[in-house]
C-alpha positions in Angstrom: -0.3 8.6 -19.3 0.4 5.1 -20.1 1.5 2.8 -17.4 5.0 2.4 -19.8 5.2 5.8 -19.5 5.1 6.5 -15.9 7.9 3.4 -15.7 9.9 5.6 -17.8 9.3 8.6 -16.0 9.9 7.2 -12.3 13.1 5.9 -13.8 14.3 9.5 -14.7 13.3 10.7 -11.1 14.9 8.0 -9.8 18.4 8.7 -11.6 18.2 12.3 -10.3 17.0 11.8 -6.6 18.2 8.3 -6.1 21.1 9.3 -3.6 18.3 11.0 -1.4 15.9 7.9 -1.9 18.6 5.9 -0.4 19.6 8.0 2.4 15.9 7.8 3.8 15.4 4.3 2.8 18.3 3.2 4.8 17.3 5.7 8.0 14.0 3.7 8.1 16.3 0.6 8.3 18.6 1.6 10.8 16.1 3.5 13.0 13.5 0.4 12.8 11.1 2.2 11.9 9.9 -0.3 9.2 11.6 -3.2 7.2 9.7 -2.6 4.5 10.2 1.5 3.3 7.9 1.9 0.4 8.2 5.0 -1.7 5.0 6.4 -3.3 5.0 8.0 -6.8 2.1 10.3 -7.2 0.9 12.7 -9.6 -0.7 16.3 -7.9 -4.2 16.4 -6.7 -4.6 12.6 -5.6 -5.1 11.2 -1.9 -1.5 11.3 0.4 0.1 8.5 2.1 3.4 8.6 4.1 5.6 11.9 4.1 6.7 13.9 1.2 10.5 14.0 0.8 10.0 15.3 -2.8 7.6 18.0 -4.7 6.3 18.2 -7.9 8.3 21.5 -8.5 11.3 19.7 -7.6 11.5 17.5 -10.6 10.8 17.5 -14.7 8.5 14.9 -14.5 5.8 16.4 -12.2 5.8 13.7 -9.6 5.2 14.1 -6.1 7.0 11.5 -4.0 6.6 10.7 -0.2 8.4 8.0 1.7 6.0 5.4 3.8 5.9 1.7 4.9 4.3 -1.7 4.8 2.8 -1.0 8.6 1.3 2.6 7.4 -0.5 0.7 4.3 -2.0 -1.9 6.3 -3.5 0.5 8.9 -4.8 2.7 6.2 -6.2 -0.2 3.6 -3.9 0.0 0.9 -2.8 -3.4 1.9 -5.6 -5.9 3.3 -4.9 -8.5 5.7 -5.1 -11.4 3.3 -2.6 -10.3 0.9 0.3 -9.2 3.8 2.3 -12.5 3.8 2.6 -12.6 0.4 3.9 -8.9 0.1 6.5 -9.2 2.9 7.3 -12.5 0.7 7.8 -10.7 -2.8 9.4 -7.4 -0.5 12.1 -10.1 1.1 12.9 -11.3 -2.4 13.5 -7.7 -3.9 15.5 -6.8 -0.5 18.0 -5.2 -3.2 15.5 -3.0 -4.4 13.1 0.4 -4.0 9.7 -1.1 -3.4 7.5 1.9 -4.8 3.8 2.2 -4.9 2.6 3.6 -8.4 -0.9 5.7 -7.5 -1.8 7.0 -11.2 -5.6 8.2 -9.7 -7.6 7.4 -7.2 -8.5 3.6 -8.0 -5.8 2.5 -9.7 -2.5 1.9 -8.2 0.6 -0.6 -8.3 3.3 -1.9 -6.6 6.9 -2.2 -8.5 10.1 -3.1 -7.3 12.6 -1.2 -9.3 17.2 -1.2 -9.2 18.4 0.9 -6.2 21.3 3.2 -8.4 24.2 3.8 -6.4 
């Protein structure tokens, strides 16, 4: 699937879930568990990070979706020591935003920061 194509489909998830995203997005914030909740998009049968709050079955567009945070991704060496200033930089600047970590297989992956819908 192209990467335009997975933008398009998180969007759709996003417009149906988005009111649950939030809820656990802002109970990471108010809990201080992280500052920086990151939501992982995920298609079936690929390594798992964070907590699933959403199932493939539970969505059109086949995505499973779990619910971590900058801390988690450093421990596990998604995010290497080098680049962590600069993420908590372009995360502070996007504070308006769902940070979401695009894996489409097992070496390729992507951070986006796409609209929170209210």
């Amino acid at each position: 699937m192209a990467k335009r194509d997975n933008l398009f489909s998180i969007e759709k998830v996003m417009e149906m879930h988005g009111e649950h995203f939030l809820q656990i997005r802002t109970l990471l914030l108010d809990q201080k568990i992280s500052n920086y909740p990151i939501l992982i998009f995920q298609k079936p049968s690929q390594t798992i990070l964070g907590r699933r709050i959403l199932d493939q079955s539970q969505n059109s567009e086949k995505w499973n979706v779990f619910i971590t945070h900058l801390e988690e991704l450093y421990h596990k060496k998604v995010i290497m020591e080098d680049k962590l200033a600069d993420f908590q930089f372009q995360y502070k600047n996007n504070h308006d935003k769902y940070c979401v970590l695009l894996i489409e297989n097992e070496e390729e992956y992507s951070f986006l920061f796409t609209p929170i819908l209210y």
